[in-house]
N, C-alpha and C positions, 0 to 999 in steps of 0.2 A: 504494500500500500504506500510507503513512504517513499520507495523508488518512484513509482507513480509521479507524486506530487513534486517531484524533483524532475523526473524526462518533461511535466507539463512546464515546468517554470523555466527552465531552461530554454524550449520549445519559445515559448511567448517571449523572453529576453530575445532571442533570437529574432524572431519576426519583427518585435518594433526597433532593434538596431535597425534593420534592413530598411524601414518605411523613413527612417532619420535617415541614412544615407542616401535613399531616394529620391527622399524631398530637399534635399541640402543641395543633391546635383543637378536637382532643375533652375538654383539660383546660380548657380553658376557660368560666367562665359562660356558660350556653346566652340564658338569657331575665332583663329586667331584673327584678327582685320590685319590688314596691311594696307598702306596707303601709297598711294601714284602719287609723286613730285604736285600735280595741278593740285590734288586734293588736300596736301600738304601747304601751300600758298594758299588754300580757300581757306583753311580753319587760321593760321595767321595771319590773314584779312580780317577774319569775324573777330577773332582775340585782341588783337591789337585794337580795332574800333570797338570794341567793348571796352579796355583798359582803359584807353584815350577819354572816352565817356567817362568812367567813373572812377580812375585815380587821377587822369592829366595828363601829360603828355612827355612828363619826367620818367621814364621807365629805362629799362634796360630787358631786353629777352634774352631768356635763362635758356640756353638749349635751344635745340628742336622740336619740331611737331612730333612726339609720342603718341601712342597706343596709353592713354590711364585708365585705370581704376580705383574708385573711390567708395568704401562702402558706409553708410550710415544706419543708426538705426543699431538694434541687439535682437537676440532669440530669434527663434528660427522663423516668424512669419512675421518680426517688425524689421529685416532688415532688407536696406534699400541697395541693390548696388549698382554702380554707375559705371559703364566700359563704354568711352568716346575718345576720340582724339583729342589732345589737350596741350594745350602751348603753355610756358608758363615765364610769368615776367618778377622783376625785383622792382619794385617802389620806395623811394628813389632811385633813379639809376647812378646813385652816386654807392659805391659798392664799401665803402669805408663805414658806411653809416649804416646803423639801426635801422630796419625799413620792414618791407611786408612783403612775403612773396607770395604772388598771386597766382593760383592754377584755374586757368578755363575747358572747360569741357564745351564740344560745340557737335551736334549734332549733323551730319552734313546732310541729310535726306532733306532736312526742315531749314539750314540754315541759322539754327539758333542757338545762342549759347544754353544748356539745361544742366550745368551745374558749372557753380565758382566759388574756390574755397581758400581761407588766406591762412598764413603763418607767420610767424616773426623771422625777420633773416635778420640774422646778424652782420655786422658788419667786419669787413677784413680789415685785420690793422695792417697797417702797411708797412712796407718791409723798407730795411734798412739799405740805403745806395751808400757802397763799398768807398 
């Protein structure tokens, strides 16, 4: 009898791992993007007129256009995740100073940016001439 209630419990541990690892892989990126040179220049169009708009025109672009993701939100059905192309800039573009680095996700089917998240960047001290 107690074997029993142990082949059942196991059984059931079993199964809902299974439904947790199924329902986890549906949130997950299906296919990896890659992006063509044009479409590369469209989302640093969008980004950069987004930045311009809403920090100025003091920036500096950090990198290239990427592949990001961003996820928010916690537990298994409040969380959000975000896989777009994504340029990302430093506010001020003066790299000595304390500023904010901006990452934009931009949507290319729509055109529009659908998510942008900031950090603090620090600034470099700058280095000693010999």
């Amino acid at each position: 009898m107690r074997k029993r209630h142990v082949i059942i419990f196991l059984f059931s541990v079993s199964v809902i791992l299974l439904l947790i690892i199924g329902v986890t892989s549906l949130f997950q990126p299906k296919e990896e993007m890659t992006l063509s040179e044009e479409q590369k220049e469209e989302v640093m169009s969008i980004a950069i007129a987004y930045v311009e708009d809403n920090y100025g025109t003091d920036y500096f672009i950090n990198g290239n256009v990427t592949i990001g993701t961003y996820t928010e939100g916690s537990g298994l059905f409040g969380k959000q995740v975000y896989t777009y192309p994504m340029a990302s800039f430093i506010v001020p573009a003066d790299l000595t100073q304390t500023g904010t680095s901006v990452h934009v996700m931009v949507d290319l089917e729509t055109g529009n940016v659908v998510k942008v998240w900031e950090a603090i960047s620090h600034g470099e001290l700058p280095t000693a001439s010999p």
